[in-house]
Structure formats: C-alpha cells, structure tokens
C-alpha positions as CSV (number, residue, x, y, z in Angstrom):
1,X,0.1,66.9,8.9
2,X,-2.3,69.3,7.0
3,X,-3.3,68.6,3.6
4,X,-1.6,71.9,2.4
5,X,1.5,70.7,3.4
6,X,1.3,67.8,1.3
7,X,0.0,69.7,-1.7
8,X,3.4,72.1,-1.7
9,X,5.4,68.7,-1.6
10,X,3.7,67.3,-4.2
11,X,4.1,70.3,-6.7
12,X,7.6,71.6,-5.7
13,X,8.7,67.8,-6.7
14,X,7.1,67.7,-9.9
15,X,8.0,71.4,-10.6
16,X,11.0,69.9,-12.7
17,X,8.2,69.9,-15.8
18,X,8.8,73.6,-16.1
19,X,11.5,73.4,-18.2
20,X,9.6,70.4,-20.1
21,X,6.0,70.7,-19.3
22,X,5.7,66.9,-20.4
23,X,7.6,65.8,-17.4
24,X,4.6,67.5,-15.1
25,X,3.3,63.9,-15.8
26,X,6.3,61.8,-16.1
27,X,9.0,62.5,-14.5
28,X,7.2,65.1,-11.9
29,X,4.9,62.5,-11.5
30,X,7.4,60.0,-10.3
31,X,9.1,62.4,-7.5
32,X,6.1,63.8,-6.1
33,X,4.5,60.2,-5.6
34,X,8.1,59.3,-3.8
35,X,8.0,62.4,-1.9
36,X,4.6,61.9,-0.6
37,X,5.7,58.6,0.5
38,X,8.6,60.2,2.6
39,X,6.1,63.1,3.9
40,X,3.4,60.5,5.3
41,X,5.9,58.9,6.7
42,X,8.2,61.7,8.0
43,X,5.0,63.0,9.6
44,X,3.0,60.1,10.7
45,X,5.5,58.1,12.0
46,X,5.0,58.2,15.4
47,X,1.6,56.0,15.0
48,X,2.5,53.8,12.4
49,X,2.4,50.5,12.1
50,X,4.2,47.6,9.8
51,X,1.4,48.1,7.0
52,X,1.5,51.3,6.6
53,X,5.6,51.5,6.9
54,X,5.2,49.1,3.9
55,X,2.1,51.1,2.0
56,X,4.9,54.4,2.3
57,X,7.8,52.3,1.5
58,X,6.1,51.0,-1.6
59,X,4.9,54.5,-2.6
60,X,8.4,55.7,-2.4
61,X,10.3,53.2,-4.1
62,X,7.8,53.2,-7.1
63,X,8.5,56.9,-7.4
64,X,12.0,56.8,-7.6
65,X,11.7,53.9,-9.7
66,X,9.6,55.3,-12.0
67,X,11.5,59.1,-12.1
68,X,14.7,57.0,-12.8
69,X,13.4,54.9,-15.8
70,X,12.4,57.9,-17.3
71,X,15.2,59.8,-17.1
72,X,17.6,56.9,-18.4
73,X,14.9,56.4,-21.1
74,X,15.3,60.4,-22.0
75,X,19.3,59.7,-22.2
76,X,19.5,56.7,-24.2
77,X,16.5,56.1,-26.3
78,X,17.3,57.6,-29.3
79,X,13.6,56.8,-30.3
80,X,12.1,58.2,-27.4
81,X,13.7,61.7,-27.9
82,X,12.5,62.1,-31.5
83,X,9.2,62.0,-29.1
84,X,10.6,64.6,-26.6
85,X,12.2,66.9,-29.3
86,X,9.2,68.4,-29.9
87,X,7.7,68.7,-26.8
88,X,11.1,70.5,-25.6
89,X,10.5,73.1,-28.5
90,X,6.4,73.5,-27.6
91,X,7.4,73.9,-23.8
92,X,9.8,76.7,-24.5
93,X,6.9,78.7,-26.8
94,X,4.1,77.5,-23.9
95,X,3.0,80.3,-22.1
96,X,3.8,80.9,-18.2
97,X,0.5,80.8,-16.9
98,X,-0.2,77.8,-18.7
99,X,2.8,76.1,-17.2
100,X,1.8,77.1,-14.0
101,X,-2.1,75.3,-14.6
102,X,-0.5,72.6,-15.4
103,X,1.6,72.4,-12.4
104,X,-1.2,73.0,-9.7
105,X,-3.4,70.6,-11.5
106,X,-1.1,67.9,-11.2
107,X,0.3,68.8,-7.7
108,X,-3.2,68.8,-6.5
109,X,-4.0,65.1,-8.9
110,X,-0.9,63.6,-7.2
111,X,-2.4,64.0,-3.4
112,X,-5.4,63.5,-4.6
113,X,-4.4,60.0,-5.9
114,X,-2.5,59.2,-2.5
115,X,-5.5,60.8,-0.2
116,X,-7.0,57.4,1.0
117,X,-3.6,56.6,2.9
118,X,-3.5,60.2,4.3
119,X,-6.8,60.0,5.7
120,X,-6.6,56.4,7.4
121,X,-3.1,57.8,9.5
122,X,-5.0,61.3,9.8
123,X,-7.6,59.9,11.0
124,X,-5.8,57.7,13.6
125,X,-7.7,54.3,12.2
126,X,-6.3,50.8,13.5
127,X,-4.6,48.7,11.4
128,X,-6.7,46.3,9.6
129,X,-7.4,43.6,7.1
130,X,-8.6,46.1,4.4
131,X,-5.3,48.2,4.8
132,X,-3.5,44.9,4.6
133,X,-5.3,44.3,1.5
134,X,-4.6,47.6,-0.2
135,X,-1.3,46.8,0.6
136,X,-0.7,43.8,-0.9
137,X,-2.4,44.6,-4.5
138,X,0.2,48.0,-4.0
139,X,2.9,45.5,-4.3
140,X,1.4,43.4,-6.4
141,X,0.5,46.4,-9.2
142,X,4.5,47.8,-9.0
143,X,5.8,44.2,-9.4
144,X,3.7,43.8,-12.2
145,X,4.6,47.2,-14.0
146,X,8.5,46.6,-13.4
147,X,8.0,42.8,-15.0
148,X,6.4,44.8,-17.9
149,X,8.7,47.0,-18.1
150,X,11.5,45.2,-17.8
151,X,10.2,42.4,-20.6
152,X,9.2,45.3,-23.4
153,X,13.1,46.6,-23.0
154,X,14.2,43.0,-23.7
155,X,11.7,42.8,-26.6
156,X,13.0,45.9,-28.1
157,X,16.3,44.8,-27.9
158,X,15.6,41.6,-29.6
159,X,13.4,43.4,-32.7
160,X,13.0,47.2,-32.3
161,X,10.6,47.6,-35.4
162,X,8.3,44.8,-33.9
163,X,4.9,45.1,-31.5
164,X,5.6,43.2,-28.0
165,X,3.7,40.4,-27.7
166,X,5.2,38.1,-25.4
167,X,4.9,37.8,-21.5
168,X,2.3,39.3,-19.6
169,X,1.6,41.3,-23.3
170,X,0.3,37.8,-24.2
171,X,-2.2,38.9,-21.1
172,X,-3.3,42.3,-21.7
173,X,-1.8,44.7,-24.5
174,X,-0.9,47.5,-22.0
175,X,0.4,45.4,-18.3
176,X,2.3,48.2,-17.4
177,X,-0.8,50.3,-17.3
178,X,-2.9,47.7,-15.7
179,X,-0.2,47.7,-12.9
180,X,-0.6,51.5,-12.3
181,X,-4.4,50.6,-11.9
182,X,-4.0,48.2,-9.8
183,X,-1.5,50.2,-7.3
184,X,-3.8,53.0,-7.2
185,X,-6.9,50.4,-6.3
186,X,-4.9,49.1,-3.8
187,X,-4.4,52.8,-2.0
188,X,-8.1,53.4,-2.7
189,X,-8.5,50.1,-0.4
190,X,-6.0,50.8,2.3
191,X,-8.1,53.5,3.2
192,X,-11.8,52.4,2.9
193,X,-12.2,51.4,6.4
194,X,-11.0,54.9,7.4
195,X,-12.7,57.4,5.9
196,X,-14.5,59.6,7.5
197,X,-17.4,61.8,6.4
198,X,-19.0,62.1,2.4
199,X,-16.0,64.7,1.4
200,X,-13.1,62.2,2.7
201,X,-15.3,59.2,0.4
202,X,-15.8,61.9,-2.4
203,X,-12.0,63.0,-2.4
204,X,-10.9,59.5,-2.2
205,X,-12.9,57.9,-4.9
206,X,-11.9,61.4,-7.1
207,X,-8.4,60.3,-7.1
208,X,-9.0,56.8,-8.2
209,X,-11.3,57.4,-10.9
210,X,-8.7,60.8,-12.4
211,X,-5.7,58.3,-12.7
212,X,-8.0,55.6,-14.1
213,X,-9.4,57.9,-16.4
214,X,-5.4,58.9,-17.5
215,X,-4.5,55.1,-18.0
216,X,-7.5,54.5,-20.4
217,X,-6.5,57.9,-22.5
218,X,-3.2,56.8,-22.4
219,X,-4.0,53.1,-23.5
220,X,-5.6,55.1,-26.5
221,X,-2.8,57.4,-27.3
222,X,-0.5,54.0,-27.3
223,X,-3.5,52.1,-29.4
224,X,-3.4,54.6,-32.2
225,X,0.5,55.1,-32.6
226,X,0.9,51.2,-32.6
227,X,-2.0,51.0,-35.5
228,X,-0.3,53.8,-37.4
229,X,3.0,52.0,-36.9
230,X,1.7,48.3,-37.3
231,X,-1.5,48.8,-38.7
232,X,-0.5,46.4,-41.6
233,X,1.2,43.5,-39.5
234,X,-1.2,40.9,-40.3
235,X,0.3,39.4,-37.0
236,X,-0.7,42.6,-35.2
237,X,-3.9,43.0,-36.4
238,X,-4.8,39.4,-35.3
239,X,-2.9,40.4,-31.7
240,X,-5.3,43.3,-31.4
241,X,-8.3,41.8,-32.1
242,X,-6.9,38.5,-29.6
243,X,-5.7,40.3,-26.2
244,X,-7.5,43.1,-24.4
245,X,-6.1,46.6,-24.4
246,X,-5.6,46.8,-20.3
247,X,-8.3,44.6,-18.1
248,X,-7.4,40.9,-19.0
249,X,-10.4,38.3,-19.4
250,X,-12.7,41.6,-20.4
251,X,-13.3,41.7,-23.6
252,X,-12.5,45.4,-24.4
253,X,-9.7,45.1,-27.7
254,X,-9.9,49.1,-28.4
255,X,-10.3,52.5,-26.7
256,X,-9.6,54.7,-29.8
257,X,-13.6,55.5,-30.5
258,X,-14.2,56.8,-27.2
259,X,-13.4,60.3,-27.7
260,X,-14.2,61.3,-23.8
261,X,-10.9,59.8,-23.2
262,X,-8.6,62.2,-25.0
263,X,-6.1,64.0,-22.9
C-alpha cells in the first residue's frame, strides 16, 4: 500500500472536525487511528502474522474506543460542553483555509504516529522479538488509559468538585496520558528492527516525539485548569507537589513554566 493511500484515510476519518475544528484532535483523532488499523490490515494481510494482526487489532479497537468516549462525553457531560460551547461558536467564525491546515496537519500527524508499523509490513520484515515487544507495551498503554479512564468517571461521580487522586492518580497525576505514551512507544518499537534507510528512522522517530510533545502540552493545559480550579485545596496543593505530572518515579511535579509546550 502507498503511503498516500494511508494519508487520504487518515484525513477523510478525522474530517468530522470541520464542523468542530476541536474534534480534528479528538474525535478525528480516534477514527483515523481505527481506520489506519483496518487499512494496514485490509492491505497487508496477505503477509501478516499473529503480532501484527494483534498490533492492528489494538490500533483499531483503541480508535473506536477512544471516538466513542468522546462522543458520549459530548452528550452527557453537562460540564464538558460548557468546554465545547465555545469552541462550537469559534469553529463556525474560523476561517476555511484554516480548517483545512488543520486537517492536513493532523491527517499527515496521525500516519505519521502509526509509520513504524507501516514500514515493518512494507518492508516485508520477519516477525520478531522487538515487534513482540512493541506489541505488548501497545496493550499495555490502552489498558492502562481505559483503567484511567474508567476510575476518574467513578471519582466524578462520587465528588464532582474534587481533584482525582485515587488509583493509578495515586501514581502519576495524568495516567491516562502516560498510557497514550506508552502505546505510541510501543509502535515506535514494533518497527525498530524494520526500518530501513535514515528517512524511514527520521519519519519514525518524528511521529513519536510530535505525540509526545502533544501529551506534555496537554499535561500543562490540564495542570493550569486544575490550579485555577483547586489552587487553594491545601490537599491538592500537597498532591501536586507529591505525585509526578505523567512519568511516575521521575521527579517532574509541573510542566506549566515550559512555555515551548503550548499548543
């Protein structure tokens, strides 16, 4: 399959953000990650083997997954659509072309972020213990982000008003991002052992250091609403200063200085 390909069925699944542009990256993000899973398998699967049924599987179910929690969260969060009310309004005001940026940047991010996969079945590589690897911290990073996910909605619906501290937010502050990193590494490793030439290496590590890059903003956009919004919980201000933001056992408590991160 060429890499063209791919691209168009990355962007025409996240071209839902045009009526929203805010769904480019949530939503969108969701289906086009699912829909690359289907592609690579729809058009490798003539020479694929149990590990990489599983890495496509995984890719796919963790797209719908994701697309789906979103869209539920859109419908009954009350909360969460004083946060998309405005967006809606600046998305019908935001100009065409810039829409259209927005689109091709993340259609192109999306493949990007899957390449290391595409280039180990393009490339015809045997089926070895790195892919294995990359596979298993792929599960490993989803499972993690749908315990997350999973124990904040419980939290919420024990205390609404208060920070989530328990479970793995006893760990790290942001696990659900943590996951994401950690499914992302684990594509980056399925394909180390098959990539071929500097521009495959370049492309591949690209993709791995763009959504790490996004998970640290976002950890900062989350660290500065939670301050404004907790900032004088005594209990949250000792949380803070207690559990690290995403990496656990690294001391790094805050992102909000580090300006190069704003999205």
């Amino acid at each position: 399959m060429n890499y063209w390909i791919l691209f168009l069925v990355s962007m025409a699944a996240c071209s839902i953000g045009f009526r929203m542009y805010i769904r480019f990256f949530s939503v969108g993000y969701g289906l086009a990650i699912a829909a690359i899973g289907a592609a690579l398998g729809i058009a490798f699967h003539g020479m694929m083997g149990p590990a990489e049924w599983i890495a496509c599987i995984l890719l796919f179910c963790y797209g719908l997954r994701l697309a789906g929690y979103l869209l539920l969260r859109e419908k009954k969060s009350a909360a969460y659509r004083t946060v998309l009310n405005p967006e809606l309004e600046r998305s019908s005001k935001m100009p065409l072309i810039a829409k259209l940026s927005i689109w091709i940047t993340c259609g192109l991010l999306y493949t990007l972020m899957t390449i290391p996969l595409y280039y180990r079945m393009l490339n015809h590589a045997k089926p070895d213990t790195a892919l294995w690897v990359g596979v298993v911290i792929m599960a490993a990073g989803i499972v993690l982000e749908l315990i997350a996910d999973m124990q904040k909605t419980a939290a919420k619906k024990k205390n609404s008003r208060r920070f989530v501290d328990t479970g793995l937010y006893r760990l790290v502050r942001c696990p659900n991002y943590l996951g994401e990193l950690l499914l992302w590494l684990g594509v980056l490793v399925s394909g180390i052992t098959a990539l071929q030439g500097v521009w495959q290496w370049v492309l591949a590590v690209l993709g791995f250091i763009l959504i790490s890059w996004i998970m640290f903003s976002g950890a900062r956009r989350l660290e500065i609403r939670q301050d404004k919004n907790y900032g004088d919980d005594p209990e949250y201000q000792e949380y803070v200063k207690s559990v690290p933001i995403i990496i656990p056992f690294i001391p790094l408590y805050s992102v909000k200085k580090y300006k190069f991160l704003v999205a």
